[in-house]
N, C-alpha and C positions, 0 to 999 in steps of 0.2 A: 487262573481261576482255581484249579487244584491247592495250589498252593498256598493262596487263602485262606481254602478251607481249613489243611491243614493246620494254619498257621489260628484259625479258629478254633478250632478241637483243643490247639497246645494250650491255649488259655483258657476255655470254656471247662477241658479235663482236669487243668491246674487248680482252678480257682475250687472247683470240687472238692479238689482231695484239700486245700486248705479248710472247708466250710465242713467238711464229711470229717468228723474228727471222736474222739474216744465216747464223748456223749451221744454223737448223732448216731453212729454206726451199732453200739450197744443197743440203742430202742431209749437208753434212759432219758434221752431228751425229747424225743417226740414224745413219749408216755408222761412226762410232766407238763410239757407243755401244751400238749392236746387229747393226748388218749382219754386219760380222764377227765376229761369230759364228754363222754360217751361217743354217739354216735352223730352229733352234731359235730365233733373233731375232723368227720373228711370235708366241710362248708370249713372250716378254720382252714385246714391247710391248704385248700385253695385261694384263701384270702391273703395268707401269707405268703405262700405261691404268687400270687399279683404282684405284690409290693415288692418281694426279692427279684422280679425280673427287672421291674424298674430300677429300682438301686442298684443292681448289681450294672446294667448298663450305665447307669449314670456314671456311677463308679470310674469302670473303665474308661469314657470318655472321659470326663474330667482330668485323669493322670494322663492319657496321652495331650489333649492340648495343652495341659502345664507341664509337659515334660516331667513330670516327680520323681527324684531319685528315693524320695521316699514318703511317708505320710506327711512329712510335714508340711513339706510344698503345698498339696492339697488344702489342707487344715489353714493354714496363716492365710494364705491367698482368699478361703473361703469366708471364714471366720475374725479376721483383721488380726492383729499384734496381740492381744489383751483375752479375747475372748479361743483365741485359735492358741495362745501359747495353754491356757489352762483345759483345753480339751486335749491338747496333743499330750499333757503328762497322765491325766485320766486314761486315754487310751493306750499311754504304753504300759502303766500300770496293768490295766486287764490283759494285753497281750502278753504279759510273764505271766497273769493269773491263770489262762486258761494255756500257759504252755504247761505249766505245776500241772493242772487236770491232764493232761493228757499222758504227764509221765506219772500221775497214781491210776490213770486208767488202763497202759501199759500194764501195770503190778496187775490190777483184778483180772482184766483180760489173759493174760499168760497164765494166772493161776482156776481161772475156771475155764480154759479149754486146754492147758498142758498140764495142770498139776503142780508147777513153778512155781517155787516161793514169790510172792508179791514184789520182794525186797530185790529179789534176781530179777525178775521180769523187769522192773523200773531202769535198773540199772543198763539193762541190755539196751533200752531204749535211748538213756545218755547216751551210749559210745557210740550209737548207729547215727543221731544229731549233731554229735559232735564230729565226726568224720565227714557228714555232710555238708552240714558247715563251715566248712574248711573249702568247698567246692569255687564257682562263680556263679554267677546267678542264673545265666543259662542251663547251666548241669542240674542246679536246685529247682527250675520249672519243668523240666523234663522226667525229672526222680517224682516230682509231684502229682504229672498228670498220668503216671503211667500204671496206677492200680485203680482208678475210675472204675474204667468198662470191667474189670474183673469184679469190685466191689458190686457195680449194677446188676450183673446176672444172676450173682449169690445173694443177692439180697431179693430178686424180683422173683425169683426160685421159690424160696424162701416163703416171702409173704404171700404169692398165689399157693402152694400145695396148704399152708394151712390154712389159707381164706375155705379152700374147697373141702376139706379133709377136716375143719375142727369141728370138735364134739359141743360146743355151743353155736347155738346159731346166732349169727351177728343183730338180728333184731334183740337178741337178750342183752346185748351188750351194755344199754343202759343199767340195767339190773345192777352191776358190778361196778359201772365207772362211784371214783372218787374226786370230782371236783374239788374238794376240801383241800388233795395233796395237789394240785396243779397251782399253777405257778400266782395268778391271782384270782383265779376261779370263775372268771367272764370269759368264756370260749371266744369271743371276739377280740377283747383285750390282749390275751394271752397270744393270740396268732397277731396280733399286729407288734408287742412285745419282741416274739421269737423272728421276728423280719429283721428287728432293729437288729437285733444279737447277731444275726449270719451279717448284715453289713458292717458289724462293729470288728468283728471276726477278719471280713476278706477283705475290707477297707486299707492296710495296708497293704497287703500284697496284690489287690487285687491295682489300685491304683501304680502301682510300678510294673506290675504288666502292662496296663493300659501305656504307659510312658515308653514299654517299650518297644509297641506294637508297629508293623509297617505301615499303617493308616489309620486312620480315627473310626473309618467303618469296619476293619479288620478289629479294634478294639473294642468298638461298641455292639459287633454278634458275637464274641466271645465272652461277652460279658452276659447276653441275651442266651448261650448253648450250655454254661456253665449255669444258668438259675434252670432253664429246664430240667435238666438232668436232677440237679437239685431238686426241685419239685418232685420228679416221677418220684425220688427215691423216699422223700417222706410221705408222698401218697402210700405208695409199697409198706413200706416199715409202719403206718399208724393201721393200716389194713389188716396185714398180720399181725401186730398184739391187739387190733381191739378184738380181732376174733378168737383170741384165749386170756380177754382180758380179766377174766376169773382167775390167771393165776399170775400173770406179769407181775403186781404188786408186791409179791410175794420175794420176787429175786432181783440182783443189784443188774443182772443181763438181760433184758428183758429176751434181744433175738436171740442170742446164745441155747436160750431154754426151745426157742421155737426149730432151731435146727437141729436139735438133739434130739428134738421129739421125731421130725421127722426119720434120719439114719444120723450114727453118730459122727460119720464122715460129711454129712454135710455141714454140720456142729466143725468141724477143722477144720473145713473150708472157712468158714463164716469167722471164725477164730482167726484166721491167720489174714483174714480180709481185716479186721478191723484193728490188726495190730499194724497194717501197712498202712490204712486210714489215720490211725493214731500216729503212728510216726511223722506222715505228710502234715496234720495239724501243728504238731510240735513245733516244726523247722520253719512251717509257716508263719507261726506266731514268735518264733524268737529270733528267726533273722529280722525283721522290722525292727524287733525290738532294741537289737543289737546293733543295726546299722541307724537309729533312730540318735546314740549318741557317738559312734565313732563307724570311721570309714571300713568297710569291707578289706578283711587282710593285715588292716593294720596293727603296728603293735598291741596298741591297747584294745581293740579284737579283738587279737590272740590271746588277752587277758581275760576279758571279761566273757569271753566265751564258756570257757572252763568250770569258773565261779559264778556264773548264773546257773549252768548243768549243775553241777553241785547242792546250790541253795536249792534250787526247784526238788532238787531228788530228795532233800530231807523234808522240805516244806509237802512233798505229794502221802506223806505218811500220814495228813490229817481225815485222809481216804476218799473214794471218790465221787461216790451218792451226795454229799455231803457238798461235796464242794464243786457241784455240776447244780444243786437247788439253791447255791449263796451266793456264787459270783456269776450264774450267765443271766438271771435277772435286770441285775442291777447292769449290765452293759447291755443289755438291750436298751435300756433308756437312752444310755450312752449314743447308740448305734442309731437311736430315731430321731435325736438331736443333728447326728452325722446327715442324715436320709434328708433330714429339712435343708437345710445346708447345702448338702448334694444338689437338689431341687431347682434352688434360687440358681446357685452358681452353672448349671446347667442350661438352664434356661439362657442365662446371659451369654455365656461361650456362646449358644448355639446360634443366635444372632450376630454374634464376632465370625465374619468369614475370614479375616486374617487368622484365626487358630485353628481353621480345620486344617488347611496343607502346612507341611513342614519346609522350606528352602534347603 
């Protein structure tokens, strides 16, 4: 039993730190996506809270009973030849797009809580991904789940001292929201949108967990403990910027600014939390990505390993507000397509009792 759970935590903590990435952990992805829209933003994030529990289980059972060595298993199986080969290159497309975000969020993060040119901070982040990836997959879910619970405490810190302690009070909040800059300015829309995006996000790794899990029920509450956690943390994080949602707008950090206010040490805490969040998104979007056309280790790995770090590093200089508002839109679509998909095919396994046990 113990060991279950454990074996729940490693995937529910893993899947986190892939979905908890340079956007989430900033505040700029909840603030585009629900903050502004005021104080109807905490009925959003529990809408979208709903939906990523689902998906995110589905998720994981579905790669354990197809065994997935990677997304694609999932995808073609789901989707047939035609329709599953043209979602499978859309979605590795976004998995480089949002590994790019997460090495120009690397840059801003290092340079507003250490002072670090943008151009060093980026780079620091190549060579710690690319040392990782070099690992096996095991070592890579274990590096992943292991800043969670540190990320949850600095962040739940955080968003309660200034819920209690801010100089507006939260019923003003509407006063300030900018629905205009959210993402399509329907607060309901926009939370069923950002569902899509965290499945389009943990869809591949989250599925080769699921594949690699000791049982389907073992895969499907890791899938279920990784959307909680998830959840609590964008409740926390839309809690504290809506309650200084008078000046979030104003900066590319939104938490950044809310720990600094508090002590400037917790401001480093929270800085060094989202540079290890950022990292865990990176390796989780580029190994799929990378194992998606050649095998783990292999020469041509070793190849393209390198020269995707590379391309990513000059491509993140297009900066990172910028390119956290252009590409996790348009893959939320992506990801609600995925979620429908998920759905059906879920449904069906689940009536296949030959797929729940393994021989």
């Amino acid at each position: 039993m113990l060991a279950n759970v454990k074996d729940v935590l490693k995937i529910g903590f893993a899947y986190t730190g892939v979905v908890v990435g340079a956007g989430f952990s900033t505040g700029q992805e909840i603030l585009q996506f629900f903050t502004n829209n005021g104080y109807i933003s905490i009925i959003a994030v529990l809408l979208s809270g709903f939906l990523i529990l689902f998906t995110g289980k589905w998720t994981a059972d579905v790669g354990y009973d197809l065994e997935a060595e990677s997304h694609v298993d999932s995808i073609m199986n789901t989707f047939g030849p035609f329709f599953g080969r043209l979602i499978d290159y859309i979605l590795a497309f976004f998995l480089y797009g949002v590994a790019v975000i997460m090495i120009a969020g690397a840059g801003s993060t290092f340079y507003e809580s250490f002072g670090t040119p943008p151009w060093l901070g980026s780079l620091i982040l190549v060579i710690a991904v690319y040392i990782t990836l070099n690992l096996n997959f095991n070592k890579i879910v274990i590096a992943l789940g292991v800043v969670t619970p540190y990320l949850l405490g600095v962040v739940i810190i955080i968003a309660l001292v200034t819920y209690f302690n801010s100089p507006m009070p939260l019923s003003e909040a509407d006063r300030f929201a900018k629905p205009e800059l959210t993402v399509d300015g329907a607060w309901w829309w926009d939370a069923i949108t950002y569902s899509g995006f965290t499945i389009a996000v943990a869809f591949s790794f989250l599925t080769m967990m699921g594949a690699d899990s000791k049982s389907r029920k073992v895969a499907g509450y890791g899938g279920i403990a990784g959307s909680i956690i998830i959840l609590v943390l964008m409740l926390m994080i839309n809690l504290g910027i809506l309650s200084r949602l008078d000046a979030v707008n104003d900066v590319e950090l939104p938490m950044l600014l809310l720990g600094g206010e508090i002590h400037p040490a917790l401001g480093i805490l929270l800085g060094i939390a989202m540079l290890l969040v950022i990292y865990n998104t990176a390796v989780g979007m580029l190994y799929p990505f990378l194992i998606r056309f050649l095998a783990p280790k292999s020469r041509g790995y070793s190849i393209l390993l390198p020269v995707s770090l590379v391309l990513g590093y000059i491509l993140s200089f297009a900066g990172f507000a910028d390119l956290v508002g252009t590409v996790y839109p348009v893959m939320g679509y992506v990801g609600l397509l995925l979620g429908a998909g998920l759905f059906v095919k879920w449904i069906a396994l689940l009536g296949n009792k030959k797929n729940r046990t393994r021989v």
